[in-house]
N, C-alpha and C positions, 0 to 999 in steps of 0.2 A: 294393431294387429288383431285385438278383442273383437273389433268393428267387421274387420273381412270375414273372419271364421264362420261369424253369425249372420252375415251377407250370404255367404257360402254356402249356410243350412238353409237358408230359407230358400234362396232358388232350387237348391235340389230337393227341399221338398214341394215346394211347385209343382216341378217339374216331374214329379215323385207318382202326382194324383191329376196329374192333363193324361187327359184322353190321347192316346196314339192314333187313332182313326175317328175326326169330331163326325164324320161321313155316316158310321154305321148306326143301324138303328134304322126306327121306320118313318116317313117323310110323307105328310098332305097337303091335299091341296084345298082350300074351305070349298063345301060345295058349289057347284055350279048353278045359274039362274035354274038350271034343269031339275039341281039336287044330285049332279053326280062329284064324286071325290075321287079325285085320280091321286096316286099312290105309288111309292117306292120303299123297298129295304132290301137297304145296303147292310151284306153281312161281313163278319172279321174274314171271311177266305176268299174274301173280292168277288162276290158273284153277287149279281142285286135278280130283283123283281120287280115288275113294273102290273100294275093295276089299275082299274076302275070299278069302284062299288066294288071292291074284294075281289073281282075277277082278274087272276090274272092273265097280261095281256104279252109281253115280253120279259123276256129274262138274258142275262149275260153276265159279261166280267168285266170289272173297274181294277185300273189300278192309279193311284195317286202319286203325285208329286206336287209338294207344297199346297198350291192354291188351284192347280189342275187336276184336272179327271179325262181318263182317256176310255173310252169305253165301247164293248163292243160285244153284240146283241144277234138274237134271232130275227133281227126284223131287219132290214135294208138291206139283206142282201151280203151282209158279216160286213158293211162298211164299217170300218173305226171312225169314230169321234172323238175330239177332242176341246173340251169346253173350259172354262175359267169360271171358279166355283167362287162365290160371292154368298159370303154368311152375313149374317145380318140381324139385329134383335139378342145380342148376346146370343149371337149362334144356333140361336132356335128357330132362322127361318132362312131360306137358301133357294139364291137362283142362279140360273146360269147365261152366261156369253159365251157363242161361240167362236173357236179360236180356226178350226177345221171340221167342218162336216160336210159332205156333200151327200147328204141324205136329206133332200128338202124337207121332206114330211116330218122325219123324225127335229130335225134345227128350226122348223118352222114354232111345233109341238112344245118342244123342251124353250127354246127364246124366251116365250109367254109364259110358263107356267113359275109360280113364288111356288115351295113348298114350306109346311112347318114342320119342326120336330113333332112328335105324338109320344107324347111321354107316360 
């Protein structure tokens, strides 16, 4: 009975000090052969930014479920997307598959791009 109690503390404190959203935070990409860094932050009210060289270029809204991100932006046209979030590197680097977009430019864009956390 000793054995589960303390079973029992220790998942919930786990559980206690995980991240609710591993998403939020800011997200790069290593520079380009060009030298540019394109760029994301993802904030806790679901709205992100998107950048290159610090300028930003799109902005919008995420909201999560599990392993998906569905999101949807000043640019296409207010297409929503829907991509499958693949962390990677003890979670400190993150790409995506797409699950629904038909925003080429934008699924072509996002396919390709690893980003890492910037801690």
């Amino acid at each position: 009975m000793k054995r589960i109690f303390v079973t029992i503390g220790i998942v919930i404190s786990l559980l206690a000090f995980a991240p609710k959203n591993k998403l939020v935070g800011r997200w790069e990409t290593k520079p380009s052969p060009k030298g540019n860094v394109t760029g994301v932050v993802f904030n806790k009210d679901h709205t992100y930014e998107g950048y290159v060289n610090k300028k930003p270029f799109v902005s919008g809204t995420y909201s999560l479920a599990r392993n998906t991100i569905t999101i949807e932006e000043t640019g296409c046209n207010g297409v929503k997307a829907v991509y499958k979030l693949i962390f990677f590197s003890h979670s400190d680097s993150l790409r995506f598959e797409a699950i629904s977009d038909s925003c080429t430019e934008r699924k072509e864009g996002i396919q390709r791009t690893v980003l890492g956390r910037v801690k």
